[in-house]
N, CA and C atoms as an extended XYZ file, in Angstrom:
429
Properties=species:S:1:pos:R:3:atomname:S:1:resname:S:1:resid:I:1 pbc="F F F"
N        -4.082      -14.806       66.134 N   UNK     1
C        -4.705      -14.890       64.831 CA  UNK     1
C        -4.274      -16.181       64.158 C   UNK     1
N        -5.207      -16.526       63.281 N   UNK     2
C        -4.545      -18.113       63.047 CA  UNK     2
C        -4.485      -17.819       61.245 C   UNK     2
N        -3.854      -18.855       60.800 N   UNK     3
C        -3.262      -18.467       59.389 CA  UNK     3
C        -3.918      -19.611       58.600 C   UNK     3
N        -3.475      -18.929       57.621 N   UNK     4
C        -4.436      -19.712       56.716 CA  UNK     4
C        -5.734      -19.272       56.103 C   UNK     4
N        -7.015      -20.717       55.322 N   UNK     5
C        -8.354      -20.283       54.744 CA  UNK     5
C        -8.754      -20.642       56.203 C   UNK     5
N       -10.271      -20.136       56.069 N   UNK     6
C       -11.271      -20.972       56.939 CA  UNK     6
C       -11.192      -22.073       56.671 C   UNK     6
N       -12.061      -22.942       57.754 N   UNK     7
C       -12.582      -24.101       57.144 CA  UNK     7
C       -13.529      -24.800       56.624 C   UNK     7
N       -13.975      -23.862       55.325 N   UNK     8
C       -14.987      -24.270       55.149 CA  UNK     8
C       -16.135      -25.694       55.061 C   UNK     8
N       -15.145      -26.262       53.963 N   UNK     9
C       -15.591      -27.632       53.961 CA  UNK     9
C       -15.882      -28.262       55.524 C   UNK     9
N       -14.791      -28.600       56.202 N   UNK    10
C       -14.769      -29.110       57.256 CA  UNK    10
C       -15.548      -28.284       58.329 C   UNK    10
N       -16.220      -27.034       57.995 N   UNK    11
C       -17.389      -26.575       58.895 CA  UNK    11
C       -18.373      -27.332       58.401 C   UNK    11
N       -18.898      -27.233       56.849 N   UNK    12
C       -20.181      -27.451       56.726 CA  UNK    12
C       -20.172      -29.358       56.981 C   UNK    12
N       -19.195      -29.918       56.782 N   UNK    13
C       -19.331      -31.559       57.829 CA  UNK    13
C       -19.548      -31.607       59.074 C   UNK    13
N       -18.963      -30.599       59.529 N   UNK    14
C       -18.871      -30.276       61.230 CA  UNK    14
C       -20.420      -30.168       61.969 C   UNK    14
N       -21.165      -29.344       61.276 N   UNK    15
C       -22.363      -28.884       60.986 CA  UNK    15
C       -23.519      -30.013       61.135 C   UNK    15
N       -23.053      -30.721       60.026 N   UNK    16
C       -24.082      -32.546       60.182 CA  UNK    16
C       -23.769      -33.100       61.332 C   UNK    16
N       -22.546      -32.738       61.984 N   UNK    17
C       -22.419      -34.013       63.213 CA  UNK    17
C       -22.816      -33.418       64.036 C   UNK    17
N       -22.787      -31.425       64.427 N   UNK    18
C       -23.307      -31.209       65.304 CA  UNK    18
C       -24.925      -31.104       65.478 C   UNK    18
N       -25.409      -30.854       64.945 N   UNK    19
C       -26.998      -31.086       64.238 CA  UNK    19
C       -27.691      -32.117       64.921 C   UNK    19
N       -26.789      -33.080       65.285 N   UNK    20
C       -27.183      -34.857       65.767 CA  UNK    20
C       -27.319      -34.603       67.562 C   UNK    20
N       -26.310      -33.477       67.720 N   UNK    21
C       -26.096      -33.052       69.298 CA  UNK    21
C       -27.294      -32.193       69.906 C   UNK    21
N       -27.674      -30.748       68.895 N   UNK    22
C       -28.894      -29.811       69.433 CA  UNK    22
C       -28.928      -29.243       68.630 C   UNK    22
N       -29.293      -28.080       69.289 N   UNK    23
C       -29.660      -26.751       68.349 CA  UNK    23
C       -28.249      -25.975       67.614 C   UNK    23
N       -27.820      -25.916       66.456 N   UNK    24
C       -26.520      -25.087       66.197 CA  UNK    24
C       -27.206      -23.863       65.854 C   UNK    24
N       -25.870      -23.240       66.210 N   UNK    25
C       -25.874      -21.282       66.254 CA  UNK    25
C       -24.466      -21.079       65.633 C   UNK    25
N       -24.402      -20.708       64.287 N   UNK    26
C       -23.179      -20.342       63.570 CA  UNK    26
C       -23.149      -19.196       63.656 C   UNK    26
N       -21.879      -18.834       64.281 N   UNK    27
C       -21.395      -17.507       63.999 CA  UNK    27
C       -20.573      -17.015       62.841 C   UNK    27
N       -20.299      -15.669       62.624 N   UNK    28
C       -20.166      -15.009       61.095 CA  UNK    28
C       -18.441      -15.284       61.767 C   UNK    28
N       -18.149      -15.976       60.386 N   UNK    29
C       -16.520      -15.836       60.355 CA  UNK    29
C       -15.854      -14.934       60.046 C   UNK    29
N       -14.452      -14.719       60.930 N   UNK    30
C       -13.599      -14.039       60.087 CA  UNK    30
C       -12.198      -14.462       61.253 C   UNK    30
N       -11.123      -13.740       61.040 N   UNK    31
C        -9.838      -14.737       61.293 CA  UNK    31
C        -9.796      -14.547       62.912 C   UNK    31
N       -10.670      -13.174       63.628 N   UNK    32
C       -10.582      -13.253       64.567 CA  UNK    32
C       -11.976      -13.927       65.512 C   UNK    32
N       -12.356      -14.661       65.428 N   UNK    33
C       -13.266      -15.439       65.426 CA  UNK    33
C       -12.784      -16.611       66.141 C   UNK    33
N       -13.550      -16.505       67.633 N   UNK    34
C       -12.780      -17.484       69.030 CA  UNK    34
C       -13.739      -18.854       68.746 C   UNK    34
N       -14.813      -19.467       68.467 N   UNK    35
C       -15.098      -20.496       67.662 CA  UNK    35
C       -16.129      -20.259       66.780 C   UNK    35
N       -16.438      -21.460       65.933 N   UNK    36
C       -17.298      -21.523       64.813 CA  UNK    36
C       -18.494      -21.565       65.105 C   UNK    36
N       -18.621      -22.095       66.174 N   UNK    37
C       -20.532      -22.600       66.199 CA  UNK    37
C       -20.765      -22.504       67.955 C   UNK    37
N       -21.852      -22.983       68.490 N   UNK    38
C       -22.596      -23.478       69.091 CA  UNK    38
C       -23.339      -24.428       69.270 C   UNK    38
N       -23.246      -25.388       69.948 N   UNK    39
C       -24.959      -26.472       69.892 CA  UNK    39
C       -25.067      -25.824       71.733 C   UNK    39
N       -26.488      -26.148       71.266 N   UNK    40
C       -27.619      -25.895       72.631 CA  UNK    40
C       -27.773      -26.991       72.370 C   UNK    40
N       -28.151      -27.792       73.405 N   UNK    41
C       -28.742      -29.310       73.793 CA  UNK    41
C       -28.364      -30.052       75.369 C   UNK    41
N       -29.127      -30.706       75.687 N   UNK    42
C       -28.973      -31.183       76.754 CA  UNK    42
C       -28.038      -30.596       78.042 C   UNK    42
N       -29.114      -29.225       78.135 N   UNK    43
C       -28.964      -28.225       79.374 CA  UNK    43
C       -27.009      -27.668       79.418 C   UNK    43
N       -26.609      -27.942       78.351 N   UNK    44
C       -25.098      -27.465       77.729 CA  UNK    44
C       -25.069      -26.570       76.790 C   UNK    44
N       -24.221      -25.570       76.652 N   UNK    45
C       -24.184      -24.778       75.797 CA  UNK    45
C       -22.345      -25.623       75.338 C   UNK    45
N       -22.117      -25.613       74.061 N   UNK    46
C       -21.354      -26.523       73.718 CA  UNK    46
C       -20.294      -25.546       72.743 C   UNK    46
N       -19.306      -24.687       72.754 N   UNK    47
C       -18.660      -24.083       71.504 CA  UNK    47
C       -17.287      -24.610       70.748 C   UNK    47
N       -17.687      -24.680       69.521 N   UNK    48
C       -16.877      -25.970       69.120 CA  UNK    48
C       -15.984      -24.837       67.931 C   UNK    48
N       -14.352      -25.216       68.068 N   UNK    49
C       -13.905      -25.041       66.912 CA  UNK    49
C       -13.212      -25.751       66.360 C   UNK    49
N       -13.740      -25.681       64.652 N   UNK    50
C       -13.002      -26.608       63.822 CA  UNK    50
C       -11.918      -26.001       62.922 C   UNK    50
N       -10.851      -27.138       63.203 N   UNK    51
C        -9.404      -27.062       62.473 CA  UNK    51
C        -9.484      -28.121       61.660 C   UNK    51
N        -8.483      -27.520       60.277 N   UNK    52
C        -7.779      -28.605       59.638 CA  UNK    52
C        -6.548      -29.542       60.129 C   UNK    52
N        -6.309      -30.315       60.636 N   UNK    53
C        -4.721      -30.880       61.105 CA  UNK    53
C        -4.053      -31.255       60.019 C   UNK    53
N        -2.565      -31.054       60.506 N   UNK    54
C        -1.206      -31.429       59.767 CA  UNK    54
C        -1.292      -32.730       59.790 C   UNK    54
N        -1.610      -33.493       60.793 N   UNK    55
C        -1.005      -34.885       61.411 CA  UNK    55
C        -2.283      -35.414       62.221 C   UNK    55
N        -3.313      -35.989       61.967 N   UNK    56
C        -4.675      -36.339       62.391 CA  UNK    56
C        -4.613      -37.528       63.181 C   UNK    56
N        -3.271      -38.886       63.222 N   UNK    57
C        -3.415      -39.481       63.722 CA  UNK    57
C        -1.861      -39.397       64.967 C   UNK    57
N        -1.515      -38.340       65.290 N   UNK    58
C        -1.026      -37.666       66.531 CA  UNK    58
C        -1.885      -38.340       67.580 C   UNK    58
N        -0.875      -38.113       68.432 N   UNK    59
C        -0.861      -38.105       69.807 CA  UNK    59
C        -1.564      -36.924       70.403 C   UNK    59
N        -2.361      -37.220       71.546 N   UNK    60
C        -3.271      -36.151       72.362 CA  UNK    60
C        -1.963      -35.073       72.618 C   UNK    60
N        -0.962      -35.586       72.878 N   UNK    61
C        -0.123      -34.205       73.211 CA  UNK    61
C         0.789      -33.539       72.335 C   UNK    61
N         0.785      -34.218       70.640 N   UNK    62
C         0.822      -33.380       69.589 CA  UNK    62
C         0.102      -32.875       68.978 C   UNK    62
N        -1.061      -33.131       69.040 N   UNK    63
C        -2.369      -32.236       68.688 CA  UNK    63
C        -2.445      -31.449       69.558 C   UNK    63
N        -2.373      -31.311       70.784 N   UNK    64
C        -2.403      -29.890       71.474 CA  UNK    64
C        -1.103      -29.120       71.176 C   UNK    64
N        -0.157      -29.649       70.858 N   UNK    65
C         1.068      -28.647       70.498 CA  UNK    65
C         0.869      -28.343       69.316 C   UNK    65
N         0.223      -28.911       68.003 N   UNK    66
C        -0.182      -28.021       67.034 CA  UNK    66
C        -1.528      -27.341       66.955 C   UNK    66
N        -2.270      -27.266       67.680 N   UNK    67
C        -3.221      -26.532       67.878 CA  UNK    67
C        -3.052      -25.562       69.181 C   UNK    67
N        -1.618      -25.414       69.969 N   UNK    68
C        -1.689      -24.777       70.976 CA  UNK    68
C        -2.182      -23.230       70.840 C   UNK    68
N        -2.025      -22.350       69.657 N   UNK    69
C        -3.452      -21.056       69.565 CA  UNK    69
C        -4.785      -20.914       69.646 C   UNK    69
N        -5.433      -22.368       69.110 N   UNK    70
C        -6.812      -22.672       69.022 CA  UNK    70
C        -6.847      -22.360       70.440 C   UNK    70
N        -6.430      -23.401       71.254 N   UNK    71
C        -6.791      -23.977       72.260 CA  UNK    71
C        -6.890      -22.846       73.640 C   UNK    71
N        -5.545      -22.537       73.408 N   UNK    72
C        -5.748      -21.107       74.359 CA  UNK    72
C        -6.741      -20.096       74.536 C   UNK    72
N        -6.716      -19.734       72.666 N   UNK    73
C        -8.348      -18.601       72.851 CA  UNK    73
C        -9.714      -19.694       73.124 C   UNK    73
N        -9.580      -20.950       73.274 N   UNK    74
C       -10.965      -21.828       73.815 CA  UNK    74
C       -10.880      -21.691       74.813 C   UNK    74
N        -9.503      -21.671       75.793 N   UNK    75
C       -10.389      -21.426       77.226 CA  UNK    75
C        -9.977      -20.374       77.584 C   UNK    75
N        -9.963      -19.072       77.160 N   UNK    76
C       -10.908      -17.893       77.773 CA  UNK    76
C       -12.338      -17.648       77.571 C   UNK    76
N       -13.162      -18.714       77.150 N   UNK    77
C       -14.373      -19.136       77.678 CA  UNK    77
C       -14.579      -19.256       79.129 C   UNK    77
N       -15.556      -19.246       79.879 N   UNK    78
C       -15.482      -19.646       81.111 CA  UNK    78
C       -15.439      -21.102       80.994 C   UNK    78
N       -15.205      -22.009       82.365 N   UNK    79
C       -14.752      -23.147       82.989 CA  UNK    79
C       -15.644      -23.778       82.418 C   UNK    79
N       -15.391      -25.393       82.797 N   UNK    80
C       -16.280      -26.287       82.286 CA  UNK    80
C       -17.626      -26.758       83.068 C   UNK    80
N       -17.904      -26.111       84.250 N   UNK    81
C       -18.987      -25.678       84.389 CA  UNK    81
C       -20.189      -25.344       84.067 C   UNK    81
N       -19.680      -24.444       83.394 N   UNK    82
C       -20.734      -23.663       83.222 CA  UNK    82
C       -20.709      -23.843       80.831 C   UNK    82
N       -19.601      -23.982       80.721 N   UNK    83
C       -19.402      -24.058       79.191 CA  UNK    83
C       -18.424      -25.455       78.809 C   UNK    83
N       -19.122      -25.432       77.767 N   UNK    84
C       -18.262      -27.203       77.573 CA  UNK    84
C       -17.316      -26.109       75.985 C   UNK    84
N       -16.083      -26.527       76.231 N   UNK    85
C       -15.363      -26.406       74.868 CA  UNK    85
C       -14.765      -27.088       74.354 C   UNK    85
N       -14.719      -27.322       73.003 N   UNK    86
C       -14.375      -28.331       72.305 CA  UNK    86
C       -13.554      -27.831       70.973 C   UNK    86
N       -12.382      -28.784       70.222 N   UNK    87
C       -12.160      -28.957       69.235 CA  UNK    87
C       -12.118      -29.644       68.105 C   UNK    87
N       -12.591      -29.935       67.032 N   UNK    88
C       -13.397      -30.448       65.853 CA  UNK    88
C       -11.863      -30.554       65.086 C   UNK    88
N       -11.191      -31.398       64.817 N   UNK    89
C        -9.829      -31.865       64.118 CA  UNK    89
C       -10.530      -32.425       62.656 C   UNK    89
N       -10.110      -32.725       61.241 N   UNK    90
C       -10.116      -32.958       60.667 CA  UNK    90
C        -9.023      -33.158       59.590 C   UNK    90
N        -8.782      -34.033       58.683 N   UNK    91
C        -7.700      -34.560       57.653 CA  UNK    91
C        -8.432      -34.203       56.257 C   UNK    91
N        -7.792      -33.834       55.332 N   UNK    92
C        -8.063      -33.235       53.997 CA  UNK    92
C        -8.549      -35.174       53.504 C   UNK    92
N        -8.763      -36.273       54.231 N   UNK    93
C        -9.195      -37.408       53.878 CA  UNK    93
C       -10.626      -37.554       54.485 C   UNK    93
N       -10.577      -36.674       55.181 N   UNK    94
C       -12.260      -36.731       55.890 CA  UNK    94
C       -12.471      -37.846       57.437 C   UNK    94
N       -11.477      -37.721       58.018 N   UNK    95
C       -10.956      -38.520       59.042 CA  UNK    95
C       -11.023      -37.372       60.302 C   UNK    95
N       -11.936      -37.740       61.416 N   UNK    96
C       -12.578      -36.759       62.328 CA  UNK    96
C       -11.867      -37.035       63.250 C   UNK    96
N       -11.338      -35.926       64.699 N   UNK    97
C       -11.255      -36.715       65.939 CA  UNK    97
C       -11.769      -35.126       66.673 C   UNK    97
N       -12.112      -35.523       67.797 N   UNK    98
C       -13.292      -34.775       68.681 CA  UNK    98
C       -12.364      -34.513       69.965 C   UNK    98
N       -12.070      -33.104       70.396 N   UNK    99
C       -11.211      -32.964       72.151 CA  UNK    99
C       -12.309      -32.048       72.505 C   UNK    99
N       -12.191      -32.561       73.930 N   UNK   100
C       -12.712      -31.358       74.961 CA  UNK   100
C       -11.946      -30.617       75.615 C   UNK   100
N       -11.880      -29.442       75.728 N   UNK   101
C       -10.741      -28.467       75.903 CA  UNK   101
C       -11.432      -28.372       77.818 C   UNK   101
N        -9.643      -28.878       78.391 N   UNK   102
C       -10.223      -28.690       79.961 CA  UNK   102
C        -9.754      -27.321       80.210 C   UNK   102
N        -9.123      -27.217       81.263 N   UNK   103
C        -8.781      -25.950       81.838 CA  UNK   103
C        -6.976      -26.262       82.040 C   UNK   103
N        -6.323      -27.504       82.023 N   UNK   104
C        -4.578      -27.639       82.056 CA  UNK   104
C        -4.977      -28.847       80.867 C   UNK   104
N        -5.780      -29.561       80.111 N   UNK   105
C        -5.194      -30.691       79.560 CA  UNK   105
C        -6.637      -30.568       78.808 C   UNK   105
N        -6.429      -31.541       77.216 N   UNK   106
C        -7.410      -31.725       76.462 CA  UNK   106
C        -7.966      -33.376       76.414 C   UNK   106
N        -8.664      -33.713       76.333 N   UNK   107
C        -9.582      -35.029       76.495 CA  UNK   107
C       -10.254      -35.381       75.079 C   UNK   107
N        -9.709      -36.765       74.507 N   UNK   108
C       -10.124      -37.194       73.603 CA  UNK   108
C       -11.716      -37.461       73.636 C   UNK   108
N       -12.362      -37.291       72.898 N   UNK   109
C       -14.101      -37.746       72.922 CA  UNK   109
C       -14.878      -38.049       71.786 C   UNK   109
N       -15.613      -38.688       71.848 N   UNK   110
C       -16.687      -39.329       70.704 CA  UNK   110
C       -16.948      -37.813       70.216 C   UNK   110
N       -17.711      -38.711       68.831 N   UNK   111
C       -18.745      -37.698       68.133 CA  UNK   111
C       -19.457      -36.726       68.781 C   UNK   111
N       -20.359      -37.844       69.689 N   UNK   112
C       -21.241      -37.059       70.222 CA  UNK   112
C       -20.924      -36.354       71.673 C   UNK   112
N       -19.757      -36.308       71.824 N   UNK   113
C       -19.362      -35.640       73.166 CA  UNK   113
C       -19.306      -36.743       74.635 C   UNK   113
N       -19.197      -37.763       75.013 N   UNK   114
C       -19.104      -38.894       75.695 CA  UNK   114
C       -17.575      -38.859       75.615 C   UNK   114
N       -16.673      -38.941       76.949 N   UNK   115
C       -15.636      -39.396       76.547 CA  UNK   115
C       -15.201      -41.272       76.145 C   UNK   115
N       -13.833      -41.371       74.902 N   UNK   116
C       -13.417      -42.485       74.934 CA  UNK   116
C       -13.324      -42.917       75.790 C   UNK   116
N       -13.882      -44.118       75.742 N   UNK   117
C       -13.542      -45.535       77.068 CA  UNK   117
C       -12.136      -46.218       76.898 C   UNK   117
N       -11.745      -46.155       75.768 N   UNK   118
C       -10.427      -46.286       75.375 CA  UNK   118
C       -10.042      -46.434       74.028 C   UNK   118
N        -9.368      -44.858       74.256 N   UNK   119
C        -8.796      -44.264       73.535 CA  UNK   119
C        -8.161      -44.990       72.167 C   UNK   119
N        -7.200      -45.931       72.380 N   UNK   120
C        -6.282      -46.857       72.095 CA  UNK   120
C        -6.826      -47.571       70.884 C   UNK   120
N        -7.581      -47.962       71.148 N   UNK   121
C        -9.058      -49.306       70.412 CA  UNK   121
C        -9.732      -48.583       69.406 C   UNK   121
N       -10.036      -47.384       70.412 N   UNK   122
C       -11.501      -46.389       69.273 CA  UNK   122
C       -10.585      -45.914       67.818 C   UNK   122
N       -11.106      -45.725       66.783 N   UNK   123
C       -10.281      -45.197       65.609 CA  UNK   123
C       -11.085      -43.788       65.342 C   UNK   123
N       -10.382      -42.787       64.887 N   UNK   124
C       -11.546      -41.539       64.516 CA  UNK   124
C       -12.594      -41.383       63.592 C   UNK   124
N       -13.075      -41.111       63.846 N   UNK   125
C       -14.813      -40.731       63.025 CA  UNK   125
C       -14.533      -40.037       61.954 C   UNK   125
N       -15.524      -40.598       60.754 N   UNK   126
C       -15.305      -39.508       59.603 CA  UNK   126
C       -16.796      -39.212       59.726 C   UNK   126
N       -16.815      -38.108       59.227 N   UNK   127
C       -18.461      -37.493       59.219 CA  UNK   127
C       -19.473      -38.853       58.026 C   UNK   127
N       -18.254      -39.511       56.912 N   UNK   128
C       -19.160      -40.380       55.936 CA  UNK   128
C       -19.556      -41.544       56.599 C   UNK   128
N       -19.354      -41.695       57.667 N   UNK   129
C       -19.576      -43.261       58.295 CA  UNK   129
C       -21.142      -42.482       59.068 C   UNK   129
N       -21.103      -41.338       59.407 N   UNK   130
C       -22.352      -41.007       60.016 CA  UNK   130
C       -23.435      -40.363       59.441 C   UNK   130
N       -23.462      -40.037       58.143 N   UNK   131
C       -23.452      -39.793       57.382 CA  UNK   131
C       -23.609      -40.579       55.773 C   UNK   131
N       -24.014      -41.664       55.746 N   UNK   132
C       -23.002      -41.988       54.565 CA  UNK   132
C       -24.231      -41.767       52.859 C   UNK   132
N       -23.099      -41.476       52.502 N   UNK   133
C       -23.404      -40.737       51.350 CA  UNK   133
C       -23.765      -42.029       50.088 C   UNK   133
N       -24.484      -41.703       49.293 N   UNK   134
C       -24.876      -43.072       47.910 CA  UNK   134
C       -24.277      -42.901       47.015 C   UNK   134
N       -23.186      -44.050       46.630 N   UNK   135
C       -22.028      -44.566       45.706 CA  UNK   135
C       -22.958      -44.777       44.510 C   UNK   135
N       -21.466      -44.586       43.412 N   UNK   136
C       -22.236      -45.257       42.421 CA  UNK   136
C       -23.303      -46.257       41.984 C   UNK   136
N       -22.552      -47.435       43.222 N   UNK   137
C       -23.162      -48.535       42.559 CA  UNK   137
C       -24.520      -48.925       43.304 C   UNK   137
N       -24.545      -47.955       44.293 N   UNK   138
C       -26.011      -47.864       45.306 CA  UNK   138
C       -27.031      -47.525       43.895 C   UNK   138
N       -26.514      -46.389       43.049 N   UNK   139
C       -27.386      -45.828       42.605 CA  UNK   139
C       -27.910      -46.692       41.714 C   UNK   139
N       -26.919      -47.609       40.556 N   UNK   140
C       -27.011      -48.246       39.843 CA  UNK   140
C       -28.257      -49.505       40.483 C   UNK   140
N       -27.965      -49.808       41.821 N   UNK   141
C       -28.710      -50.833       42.030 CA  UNK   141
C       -30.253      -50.871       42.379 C   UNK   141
N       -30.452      -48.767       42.958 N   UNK   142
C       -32.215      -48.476       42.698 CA  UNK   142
C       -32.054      -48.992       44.023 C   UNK   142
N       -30.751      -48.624       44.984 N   UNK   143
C       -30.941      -48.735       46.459 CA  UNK   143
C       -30.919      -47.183       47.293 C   UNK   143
């Protein structure tokens, strides 16, 4: 069982980026609830869950040690075969990073599910860069 609120906010962002991938299928929350959503798209069924993180710009192998509950109930999904699973990270700053949950180890990945070419270089995604929302001074300018 995991502690804490939902995530709301950081679902309904989650939501816009997956939207860009296929078809989403939200399921009804509650604490025992093995992920948030679904996308159907490109002959994948995709189940994604989103967390808030402590520490967003961690290391692949401290993000799996603070998410090591998520991650476990993700793969009693079946294999990656047949199901792609994923985890949706987020910072109370709006700072995204994207894993694919293997079967011994998790894999950093784009937005859209592609893995990093390198890791190192890439910086994480916020949903406003894909997304981006009209500032004041957009408005002011009748852009």
């Amino acid at each position: 069982m995991t502690r804490g609120r939902l995530p709301k906010k950081g679902l309904g962002d989650a939501i816009l980026v997956a939207t860009a991938r296929g078809t989403v299928m939200i399921f009804l929350q509650n604490k025992e609830t093995l992920c948030d959503f679904m996308i159907m798209g490109n002959g994948h069924l995709v189940f994604v869950l989103v967390r808030k993180a402590k520490r967003i710009r961690g290391t692949r192998e401290e993000m799996e040690r603070e998410f090591r509950e998520p991650i476990m109930r993700l793969r009693s999904f079946p294999g990656p075969d047949l199901v792609i699973r994923e985890l949706w990270a987020y910072s109370r700053y709006g700072i995204w990073r994207f894993f694919r949950i293997e079967d011994a180890s998790i894999v950093e990945i784009c937005q859209d599910g592609t893995p990093l070419k390198n890791p190192f270089k890439e910086v994480a995604r916020t949903v406003r860069a894909v997304y981006p929302r009209k500032t004041g001074s957009a408005l002011v300018k009748g852009t």
